[in-house]
N, C-alpha and C positions, 0 to 999 in steps of 0.2 A: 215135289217142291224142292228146290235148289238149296242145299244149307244154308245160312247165313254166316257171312264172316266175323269176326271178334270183334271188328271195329262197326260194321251192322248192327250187332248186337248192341254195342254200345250207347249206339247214333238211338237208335229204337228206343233202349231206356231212358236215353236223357228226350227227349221229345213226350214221352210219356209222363216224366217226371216235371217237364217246366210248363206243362198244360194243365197237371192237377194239383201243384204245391205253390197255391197264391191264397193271399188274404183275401179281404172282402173290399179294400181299396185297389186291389188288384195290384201291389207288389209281395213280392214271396217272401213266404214264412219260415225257407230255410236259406242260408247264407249258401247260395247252390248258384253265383255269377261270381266270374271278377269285374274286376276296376275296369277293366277293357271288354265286357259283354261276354268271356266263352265261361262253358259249364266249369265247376271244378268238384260235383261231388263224384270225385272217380281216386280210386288210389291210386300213389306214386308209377304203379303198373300198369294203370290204367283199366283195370278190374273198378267194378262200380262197387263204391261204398256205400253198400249197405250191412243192418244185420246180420249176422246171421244166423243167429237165437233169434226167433220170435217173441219170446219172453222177456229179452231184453227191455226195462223199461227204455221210453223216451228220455233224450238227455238233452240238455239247452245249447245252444245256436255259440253265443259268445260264452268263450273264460275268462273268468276274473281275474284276471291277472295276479291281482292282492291275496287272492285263495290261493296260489301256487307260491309255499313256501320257497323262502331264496337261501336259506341255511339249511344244506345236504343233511343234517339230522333230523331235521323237522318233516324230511318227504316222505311218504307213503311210497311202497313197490309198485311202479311204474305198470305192473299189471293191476294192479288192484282199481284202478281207473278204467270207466269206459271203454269198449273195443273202440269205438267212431270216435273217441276221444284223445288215444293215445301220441295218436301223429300230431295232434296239433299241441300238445302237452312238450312232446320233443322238439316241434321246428322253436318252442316259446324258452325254452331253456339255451337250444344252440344258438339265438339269433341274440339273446341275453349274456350269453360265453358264461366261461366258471365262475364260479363263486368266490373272490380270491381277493378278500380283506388286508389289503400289504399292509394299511395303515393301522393293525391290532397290534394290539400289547403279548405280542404269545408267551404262555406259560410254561415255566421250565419245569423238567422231570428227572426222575434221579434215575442213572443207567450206569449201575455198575460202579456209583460212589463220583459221579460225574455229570453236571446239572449239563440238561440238551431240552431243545427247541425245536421246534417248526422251523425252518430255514425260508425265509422269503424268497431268497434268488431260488428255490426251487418252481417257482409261479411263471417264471422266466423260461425255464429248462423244459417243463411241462407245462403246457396251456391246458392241455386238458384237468389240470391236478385242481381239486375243491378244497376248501377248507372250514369246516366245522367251528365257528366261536363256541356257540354252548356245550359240544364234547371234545371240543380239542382232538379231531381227528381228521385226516386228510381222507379224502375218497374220489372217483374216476367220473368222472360227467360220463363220458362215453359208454364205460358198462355200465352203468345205471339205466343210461337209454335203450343200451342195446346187449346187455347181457347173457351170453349162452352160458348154460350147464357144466360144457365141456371143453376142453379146449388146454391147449401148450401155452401154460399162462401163468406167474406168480402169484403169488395173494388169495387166487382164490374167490372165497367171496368177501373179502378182506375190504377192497377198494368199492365195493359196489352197496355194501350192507354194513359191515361191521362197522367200519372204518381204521384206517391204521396209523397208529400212532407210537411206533418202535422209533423213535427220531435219531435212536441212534446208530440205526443202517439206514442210510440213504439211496443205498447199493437198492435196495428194495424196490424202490421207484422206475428203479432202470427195469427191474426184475420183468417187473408189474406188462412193459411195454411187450416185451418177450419177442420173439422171428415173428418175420412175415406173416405167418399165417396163424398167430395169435390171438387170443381172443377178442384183445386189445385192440387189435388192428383192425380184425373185420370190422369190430362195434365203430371204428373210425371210420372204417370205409362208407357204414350204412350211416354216417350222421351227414358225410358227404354228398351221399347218391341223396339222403332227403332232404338237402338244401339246391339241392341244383337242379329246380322246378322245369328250365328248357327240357331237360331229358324226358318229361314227361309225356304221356302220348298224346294227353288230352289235350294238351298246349300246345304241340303240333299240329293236328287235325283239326284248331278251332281257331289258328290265326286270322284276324280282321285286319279290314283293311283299315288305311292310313284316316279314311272320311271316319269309320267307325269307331276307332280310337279317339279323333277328337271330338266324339259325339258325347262318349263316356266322359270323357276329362270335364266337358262343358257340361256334362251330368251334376258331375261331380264337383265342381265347382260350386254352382249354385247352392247345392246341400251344405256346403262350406263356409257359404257366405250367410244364407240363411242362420245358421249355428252361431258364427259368430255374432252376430247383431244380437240373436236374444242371450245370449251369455254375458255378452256389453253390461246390459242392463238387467241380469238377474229375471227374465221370464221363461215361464212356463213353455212348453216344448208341446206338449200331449194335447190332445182334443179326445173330448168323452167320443164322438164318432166320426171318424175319420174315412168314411166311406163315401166314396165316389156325389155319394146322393144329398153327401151330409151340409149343411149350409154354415155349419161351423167346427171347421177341419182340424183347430187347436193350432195355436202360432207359429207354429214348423213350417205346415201347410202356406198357412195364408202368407208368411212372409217370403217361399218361395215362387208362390204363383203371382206377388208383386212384384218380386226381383225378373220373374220371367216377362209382362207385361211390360218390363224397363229394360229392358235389355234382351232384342231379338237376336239373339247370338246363342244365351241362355236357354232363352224359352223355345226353342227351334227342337230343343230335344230333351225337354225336362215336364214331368206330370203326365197328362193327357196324350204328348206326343212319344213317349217313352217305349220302352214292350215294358209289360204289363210285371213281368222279371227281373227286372233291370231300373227299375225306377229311382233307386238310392232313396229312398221316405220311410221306409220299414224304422220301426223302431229302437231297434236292434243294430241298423246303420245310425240311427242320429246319435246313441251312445257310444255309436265306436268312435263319429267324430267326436265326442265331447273329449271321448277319451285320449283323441291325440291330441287335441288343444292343448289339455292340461297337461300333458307325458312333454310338451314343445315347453312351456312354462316351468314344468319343473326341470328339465331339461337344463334349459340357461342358467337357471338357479344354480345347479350344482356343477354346471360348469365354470360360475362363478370361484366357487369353492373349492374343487378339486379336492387337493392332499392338504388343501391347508386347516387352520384352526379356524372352531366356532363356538357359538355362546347358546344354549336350549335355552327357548321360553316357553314353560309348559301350562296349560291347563284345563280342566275338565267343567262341562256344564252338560243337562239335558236339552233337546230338541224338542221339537212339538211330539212328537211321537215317545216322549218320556224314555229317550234313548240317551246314555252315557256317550259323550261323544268327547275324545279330547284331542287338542287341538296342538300343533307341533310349529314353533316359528323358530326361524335359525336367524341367530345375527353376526356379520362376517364382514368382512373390510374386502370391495371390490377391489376392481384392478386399478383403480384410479383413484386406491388411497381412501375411498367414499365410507362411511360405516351405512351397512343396510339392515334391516329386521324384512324377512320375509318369509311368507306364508309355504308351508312346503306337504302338509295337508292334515286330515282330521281324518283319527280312524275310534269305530266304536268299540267299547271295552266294554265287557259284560258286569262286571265290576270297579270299584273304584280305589281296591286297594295296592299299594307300591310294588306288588311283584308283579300283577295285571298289569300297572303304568309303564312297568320299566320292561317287560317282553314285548309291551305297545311299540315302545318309544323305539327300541333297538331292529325290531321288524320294518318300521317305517323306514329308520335310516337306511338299513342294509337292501329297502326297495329302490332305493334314491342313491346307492353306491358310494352310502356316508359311514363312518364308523363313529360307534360311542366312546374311542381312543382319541378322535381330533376334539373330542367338546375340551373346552378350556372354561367356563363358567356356565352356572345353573342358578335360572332364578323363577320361584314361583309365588304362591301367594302363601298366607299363613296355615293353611288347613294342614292337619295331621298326617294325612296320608303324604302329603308333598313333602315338607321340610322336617320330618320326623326325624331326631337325631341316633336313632335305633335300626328303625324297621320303615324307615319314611324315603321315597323316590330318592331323594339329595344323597340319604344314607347309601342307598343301595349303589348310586353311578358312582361316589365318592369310593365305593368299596374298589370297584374296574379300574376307575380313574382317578386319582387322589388329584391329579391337577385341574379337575371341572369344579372349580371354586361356586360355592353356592353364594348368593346376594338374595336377598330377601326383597321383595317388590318395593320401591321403593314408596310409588303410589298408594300401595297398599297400607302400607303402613303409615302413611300419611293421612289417609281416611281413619284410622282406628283410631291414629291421635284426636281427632274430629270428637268421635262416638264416644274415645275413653271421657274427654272432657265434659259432654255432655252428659253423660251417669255419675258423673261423681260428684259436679257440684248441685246442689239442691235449687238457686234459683236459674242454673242452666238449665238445670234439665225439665225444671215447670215452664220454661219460657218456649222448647222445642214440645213441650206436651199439646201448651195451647196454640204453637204457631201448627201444629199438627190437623187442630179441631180445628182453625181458621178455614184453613183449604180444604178440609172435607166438609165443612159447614157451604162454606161459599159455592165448591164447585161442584154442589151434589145434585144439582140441576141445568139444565139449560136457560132455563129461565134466569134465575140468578147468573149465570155467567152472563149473559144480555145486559144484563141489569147494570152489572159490574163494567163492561167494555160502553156503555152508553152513557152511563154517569159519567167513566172517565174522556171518551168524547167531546162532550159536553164543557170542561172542567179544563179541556188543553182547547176548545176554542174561545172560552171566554179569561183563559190567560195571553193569550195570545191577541184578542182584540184590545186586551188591557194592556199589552206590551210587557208583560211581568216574564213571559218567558220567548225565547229566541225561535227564529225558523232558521229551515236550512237540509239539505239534503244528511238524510241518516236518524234526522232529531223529531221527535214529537212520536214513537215508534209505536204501534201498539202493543199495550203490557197486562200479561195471563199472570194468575198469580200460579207460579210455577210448583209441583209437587218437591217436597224432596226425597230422599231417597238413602237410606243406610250404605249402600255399596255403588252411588252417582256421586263420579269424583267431584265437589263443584255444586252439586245440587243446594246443598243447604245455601250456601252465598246464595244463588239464585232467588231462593223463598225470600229469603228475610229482605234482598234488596227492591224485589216487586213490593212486597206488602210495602215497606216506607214511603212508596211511590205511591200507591194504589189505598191509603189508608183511607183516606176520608170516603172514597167509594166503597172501601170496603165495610166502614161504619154502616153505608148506609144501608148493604145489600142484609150485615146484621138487623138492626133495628125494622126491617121488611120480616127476618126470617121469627124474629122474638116477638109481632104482632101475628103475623100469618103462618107460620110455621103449619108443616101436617100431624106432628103431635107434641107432646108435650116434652117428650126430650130436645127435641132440635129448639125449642122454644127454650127451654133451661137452659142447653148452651150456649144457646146467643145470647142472654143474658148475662150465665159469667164469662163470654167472651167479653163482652162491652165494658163488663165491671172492672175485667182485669188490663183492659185499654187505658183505662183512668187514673191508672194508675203510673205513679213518676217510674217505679221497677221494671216496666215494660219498653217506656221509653230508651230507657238507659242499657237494657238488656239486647235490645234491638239493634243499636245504635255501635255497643260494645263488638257484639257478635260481628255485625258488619264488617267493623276494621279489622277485626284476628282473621274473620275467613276473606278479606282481601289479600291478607297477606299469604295464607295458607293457599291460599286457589290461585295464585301469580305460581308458587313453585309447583303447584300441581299440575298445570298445562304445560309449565317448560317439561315439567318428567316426562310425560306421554310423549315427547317428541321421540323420533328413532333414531336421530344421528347424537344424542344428547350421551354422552361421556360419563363413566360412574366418577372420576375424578373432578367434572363439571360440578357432578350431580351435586357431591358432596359441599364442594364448595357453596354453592346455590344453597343448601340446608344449614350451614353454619352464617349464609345471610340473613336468612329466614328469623334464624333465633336472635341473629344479632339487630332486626329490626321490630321483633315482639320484645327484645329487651332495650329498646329506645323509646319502642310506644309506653310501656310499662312505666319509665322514670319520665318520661315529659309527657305525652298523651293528655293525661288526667282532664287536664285545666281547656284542652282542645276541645275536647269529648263535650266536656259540661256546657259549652258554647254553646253545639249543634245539638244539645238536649232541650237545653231552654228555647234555642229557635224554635225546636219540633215543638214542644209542648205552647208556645205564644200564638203558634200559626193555627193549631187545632183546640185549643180551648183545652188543656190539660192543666192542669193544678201543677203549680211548680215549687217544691219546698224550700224554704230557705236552709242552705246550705250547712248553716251558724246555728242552728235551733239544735232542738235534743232530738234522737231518733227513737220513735215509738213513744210509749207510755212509760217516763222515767221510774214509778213503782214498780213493772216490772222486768227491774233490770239492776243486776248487781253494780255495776258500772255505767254510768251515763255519757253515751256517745252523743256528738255534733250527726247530723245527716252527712256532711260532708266524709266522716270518719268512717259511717255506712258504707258508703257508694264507690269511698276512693283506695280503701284497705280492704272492707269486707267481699267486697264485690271488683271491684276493677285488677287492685295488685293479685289479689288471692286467683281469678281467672285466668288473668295471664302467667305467673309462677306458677298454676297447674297446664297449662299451654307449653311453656317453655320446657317443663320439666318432665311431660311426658312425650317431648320429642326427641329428648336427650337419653330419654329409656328407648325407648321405638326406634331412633335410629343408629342403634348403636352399632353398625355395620361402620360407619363413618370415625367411628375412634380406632378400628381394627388395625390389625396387622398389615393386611393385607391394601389398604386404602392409604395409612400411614407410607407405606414402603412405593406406591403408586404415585405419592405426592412428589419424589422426586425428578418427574418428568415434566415441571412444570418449564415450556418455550417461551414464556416470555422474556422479552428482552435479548433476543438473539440467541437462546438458547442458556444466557447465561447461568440460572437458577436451574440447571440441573443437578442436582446433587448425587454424586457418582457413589456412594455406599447405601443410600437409598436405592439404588436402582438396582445396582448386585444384590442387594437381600431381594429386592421383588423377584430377578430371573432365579436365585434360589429357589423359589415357591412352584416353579417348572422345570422340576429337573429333566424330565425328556427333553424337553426344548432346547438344554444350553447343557453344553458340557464344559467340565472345567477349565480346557483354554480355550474354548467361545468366549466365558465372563470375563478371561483377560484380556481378551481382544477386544468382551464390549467397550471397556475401560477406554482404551485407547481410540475407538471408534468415539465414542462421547468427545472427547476433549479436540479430537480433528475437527468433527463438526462443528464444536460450538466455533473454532477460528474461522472454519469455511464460509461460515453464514454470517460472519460478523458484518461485511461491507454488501451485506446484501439487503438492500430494505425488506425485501417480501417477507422476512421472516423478522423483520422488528416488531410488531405487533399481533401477533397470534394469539388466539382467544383462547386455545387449549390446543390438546392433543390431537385432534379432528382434523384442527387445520396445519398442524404439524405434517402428520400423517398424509392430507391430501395436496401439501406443497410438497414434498420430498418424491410423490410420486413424477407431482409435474414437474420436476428440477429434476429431474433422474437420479437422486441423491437414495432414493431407497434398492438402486442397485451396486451403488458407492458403498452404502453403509446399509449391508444387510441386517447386521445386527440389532442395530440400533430398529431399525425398520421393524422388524422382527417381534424386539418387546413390547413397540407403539401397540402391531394388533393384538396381543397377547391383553393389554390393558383395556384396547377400545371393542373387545370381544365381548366383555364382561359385563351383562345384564343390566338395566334399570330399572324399567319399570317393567310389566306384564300388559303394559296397555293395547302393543299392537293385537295379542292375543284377544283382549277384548272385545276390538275392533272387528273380530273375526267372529264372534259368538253373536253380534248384531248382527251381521251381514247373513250367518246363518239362520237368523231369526225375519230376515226377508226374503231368504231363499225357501228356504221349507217353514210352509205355510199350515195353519189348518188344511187350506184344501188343497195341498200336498202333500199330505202329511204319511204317505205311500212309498213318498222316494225313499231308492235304495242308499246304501251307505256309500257305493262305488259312485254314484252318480253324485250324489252329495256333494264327495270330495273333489271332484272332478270339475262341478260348478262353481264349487269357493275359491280352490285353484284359479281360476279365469277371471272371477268378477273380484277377488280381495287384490290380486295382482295384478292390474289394469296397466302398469304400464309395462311390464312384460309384456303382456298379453297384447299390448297394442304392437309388440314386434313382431311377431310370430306371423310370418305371412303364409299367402294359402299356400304358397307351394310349398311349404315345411310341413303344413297340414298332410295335404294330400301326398306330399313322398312316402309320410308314415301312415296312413290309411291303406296304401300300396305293400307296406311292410307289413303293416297287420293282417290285413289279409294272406300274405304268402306266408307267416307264421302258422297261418292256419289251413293251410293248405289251398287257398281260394285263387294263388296264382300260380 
């Protein structure tokens, strides 16, 4: 028999390999095609990769990107990883470049009585050169990939292991590179030959033609478009059986075999028509496209961003799978002057305490090519582990960075003023007790809720044939009596404004539940529910509550906005107080009006005003009812209202907000007040050096002439629209300065809501019965579906260029 040649041999393995490694849908269960149909499980020599210990366990298909440490101290030796693993670990690091944080704060060292540094222009000099944040050491991408024993080389194993950090021979570096035939060199050579995938043999011998390339692209499209439509909307990807035979393939499936049926262009080579190899449906393909969806998404994000400043908004909740997940949003002033809050992703922490958070948070950024040197403000919510003045998150960034001013949620703390007021006064907090029992009395059936939604039916058509109330598009709406909720910002307004709408239905579904009831406790408290309705205290508590959480849940909803300014904010809070101390001294006599109506219209006993309150024997002093209702109860609630916002918000008397007010445009600029604003750029001393502040000085007072005959900037609402005119007047390359401390201010945190936002939207992605997804895919889904209108730019060709790169990272092209 004739030997066979090397490239026979080859030919012989792979034909043997794509006939026995498929699924039971018949595409393959190892990543053994490319984007263009030829094999690629063959080394760069074209020697077939496999084994070559038998005992090697099996290793997985795709790398997690997230698992491959991006700070040179955090890597494990390059051997110590999978043989069939190694190359794709290397193409994943050079396709990524060094690790080269220019925007750190690097720490000085004492050499020889003479403080020295990491030099940045050395990143410049050397592209291959790393650098270490948590050991403050520089080391070689290259030898690390490609490291020999031996060799005419400095350092040693200095640059590949140790790390070296002698800062004060720089000479070392040149050392490191050494002649031609250095260690250094070769390691460069071979990082070369494994990026230049044409040289390969495999990719010669297996070029397709022109038809067959676009057969794959229109493969691969489809899979593309498939992916995005259910990430649009948050669905499920997977089917429990996905095989050929199966009649419900899971919505990958079904939604590419629609798209093929709609478009014969698609469907000509996608599913059924496909080789069996090559099908792009494996699952292992629809995570790699999720994975570039989201990598395009955060992508813009931080291209947004760049070298500039940003504001963290952090925080931690469990999944359905009772996993620690915490969630990272960055807010930043785009290029058009705009303030944004966006979602940049969620990684799980094994823990929830501040050194777990903050190796989280710094890992995340340094994936996304951010540093914890540009934050400029930090804002979370009140829990110990975040804002801890010690050992708490804030503490710990505040340590690296003293200019990532921390802000306290503003929201947040607008909700405890809510909860403080309700525990501390005695008829608040009976009136949230029983409005508690109300809604779990009413809505602990279906039945009663019927009961409830049909009375009121009932009750808005025979006002309406009576002509007592209006129609009209939006009005007559149907109204649930709403839960509330200790941490739903808004929730309580909600309850208390249904039940005054929903009262007399609500009497009645009681007096149903205090005759029929199923035992004798639900029968007890509908009873003192109905007793404690009769009473004028209920009325009035109702009625009070109303107007304080109107006003409370107007500033609530402005916080949660994302372009909403902490200098806005502020001001907004100090209206807040200045309109609970209006209601306080005039209200009174308002209030008592719409007391009496309530109680005229339902049959409530209504006291006279002028009478004595209680049973004058026991009572050292005898009060009027009025003295009751209008001191005891009205002033006393509101001076506890006012005066626990003035505790709660005391971010807003600060230094820091004080020193911010100076930036106020209205009026053409003219209330800028120039010693305000130098003590704010004080507070960044990185930012401004000391003839920047005297430039700012002078940049202020050009301005404010320049703008005087310009209407656009006669009435501007705040700093937002400051910031977003000077962009479109090209004024913020005029006046960089000035420009400069706008986003320094409009960086600076408010609320934690976007975050919020984000911990719902994961509460519809992972589901009970998803409750399997991985944390890669997780983040990858919330990327896409919380950032919708990114995501809505990201077109397929940006998709599939980097589908195309991922795979040659891994050897596949």
């Amino acid at each position: 028999m004739k030997p066979q040649t090397k490239q026979a041999r080859i030919g012989n393995f792979f034909k043997r390999k794509f006939n026995d490694d498929v699924d039971i849908d018949g595409s393959s269960n190892i990543p053994n095609v490319d984007i263009d149909g030829s094999p690629n499980n063959v080394d760069i020599d074209g020697s077939p990769n496999i084994p070559s210990n038998p005992s090697i366990p099996s290793i997985p298909n795709i790398i997690d990107d997230l698992n491959l440490p991006s700070d040179p101290f955090d890597r494990p030796p390059i051997a110590s990883y999978h043989p069939n693993q190694i190359d794709e670990i290397r193409r994943h690091y050079l396709v990524k470049k060094a690790f080269q944080p220019r925007k750190h704060k690097f720490p000085s060292k004492m050499f020889s009585s003479q403080a020295r540094r990491f030099v940045v222009g050395w990143f410049d000099t050397y592209p291959w050169l790393e650098y270490s944040i948590k050991a403050d050491k520089a080391y070689c991408l290259y030898c690390y990939l490609f490291k020999e024993t031996v060799g005419n080389q400095g350092g040693r194993d200095t640059f590949s292991c140790e790390g070296f950090c002698n800062w004060s021979k720089g000479v070392a570096l040149r050392d490191h590179v050494g002649s031609i035939n250095s260690s250094h060199n070769k390691a460069m050579q071979k990082c070369e030959n494994l990026l230049k995938q044409e040289r390969s043999i495999h990719v010669k011998l297996n070029a397709l033609t022109e038809e067959e390339k676009l057969a794959n692209r229109l493969r691969l499209m489809g899979s593309v478009r498939s992916a995005r439509y259910l990430l649009e909307n948050g669905l499920p990807f997977r089917g429990h059986d996905e095989s050929e035979t199966s009649i419900s393939k899971g919505l990958f499936i079904s939604t590419l075999k629609f798209l093929s049926d709609n478009n014969p262009e698609i469907g000509k080579h996608t599913l059924g028509k496909a080789k069996k190899n090559n099908k792009l449906t494996a699952p292992s393909i629809q995570k790699e496209i999720i994975d570039c969806f989201a990598k395009e998404v955060t992508k813009m994000i931080c291209q947004e961003i760049k070298d500039d400043v940003f504001g963290l908004l952090i925080d931690e909740s469990s999944d359905v799978s009772l996993k620690e997940q915490m969630a990272v949003v960055v807010r930043y002033v785009d290029k058009l002057g705009v303030v944004k809050e966006s979602f940049i992703g969620i990684a799980h922490v094994k823990d929830t305490s501040s050194t777990t958070l903050k190796q989280a948070v710094v890992s995340l950024l340094a994936d996304n090519q951010l540093s914890i040197d540009q934050v400029r403000g930090q804002g979370y919510d009140g829990a110990s582990n975040m804002r801890g003045e010690f050992n708490g998150l804030k503490a710990l960034i505040l340590r690296d960075n003293p200019s990532a001013h921390y802000i306290h949620c503003f929201a947040h703390q607008l909700q405890l003023v809510i909860v403080a007021v309700a525990k501390k006064h005695p008829g608040v907090q009976g009136f949230y007790e029983y409005l508690s029992m109300v809604v779990n009395t009413v809505s602990a059936s279906c039945k009663r809720k019927d009961m409830l939604r049909e009375a009121r039916k009932e009750r808005v058509e025979k006002e309406i044939f009576e002509g007592v109330i209006k129609t009209g598009k939006g009005l007559n709406q149907e109204v649930s009596l709403a839960r509330a909720g200790d941490t739903r910002w808004g929730s309580h307004h909600g309850t208390i404004t249904s039940l005054i709408k929903l009262f007399p239905e609500v009497v009645d579904v009681l007096h149903y539940v205090k005759e029929e009831g199923d035992s004798i406790q639900q029968r007890s408290n509908a009873k003192g529910i109905l007793s404690y309705f009769k009473k004028l205290e209920f009325v009035f508590y109702a009625h009070l509550m109303e107007d304080v959480l109107s006003i409370t849940n107007a500033l609530s909803k402005h916080l949660q906005k994302k372009s909403q300014d902490l200098l806005e904010a502020a001001n907004m809070i100090n209206g807040t107080k200045g309109a609970l101390n209006e209601l306080r001294q005039k209200g009174f006599d308002e209030m008592l009006i719409k007391v009496t109506s309530f109680c005229q219209k339902y049959n409530i006993t209504m006291l006279d005003m002028m009478a004595s309150y209680g049973n004058p024997r026991n009572r050292k002093n005898v009060i009027t009812n009025r003295h009751h209702f209008e001191v005891e109860i009205f002033n006393t609630v509101l001076d506890m209202q006012i005066q626990e916002m003035g505790n709660r918000f005391n971010e807003v008397t600060t230094t820091l907000i004080e020193n911010m007010s100076g930036l106020n445009p209205c009026d053409w600029c003219s209330k800028f007040d120039t010693s305000k604003i130098v003590a704010f750029s004080e507070m960044y001393p990185n930012d401004f050096t000391t003839n920047e502040r005297v430039c700012l000085l002078g940049e202020l007072k050009v301005l404010h002439h320049s703008v005087k005959k310009d209407d656009r900037f006669a009435n501007l609402d705040g700093i937002c629209d400051l910031a977003r005119l000077m962009v479109e007047t090209g004024k913020n390359k005029s006046y960089p300065l000035v420009y400069r401390i706008l986003k320094l201010a409009l960086v600076l945190p408010v609320a934690t809501a976007t975050v919020e936002r984000c911990f719902s939207k994961m509460k519809l992605i992972k589901t009970d019965l998803r409750n399997r997804m991985g944390d890669e895919f997780l983040n990858n889904a919330l990327v896409c579906s919380i950032e919708r209108e990114i995501f809505d730019k990201v077109t397929d060709d940006d998709v599939m260029a980097r589908f195309q790169l991922f795979k040659c990272r891994r050897g596949h092209i």
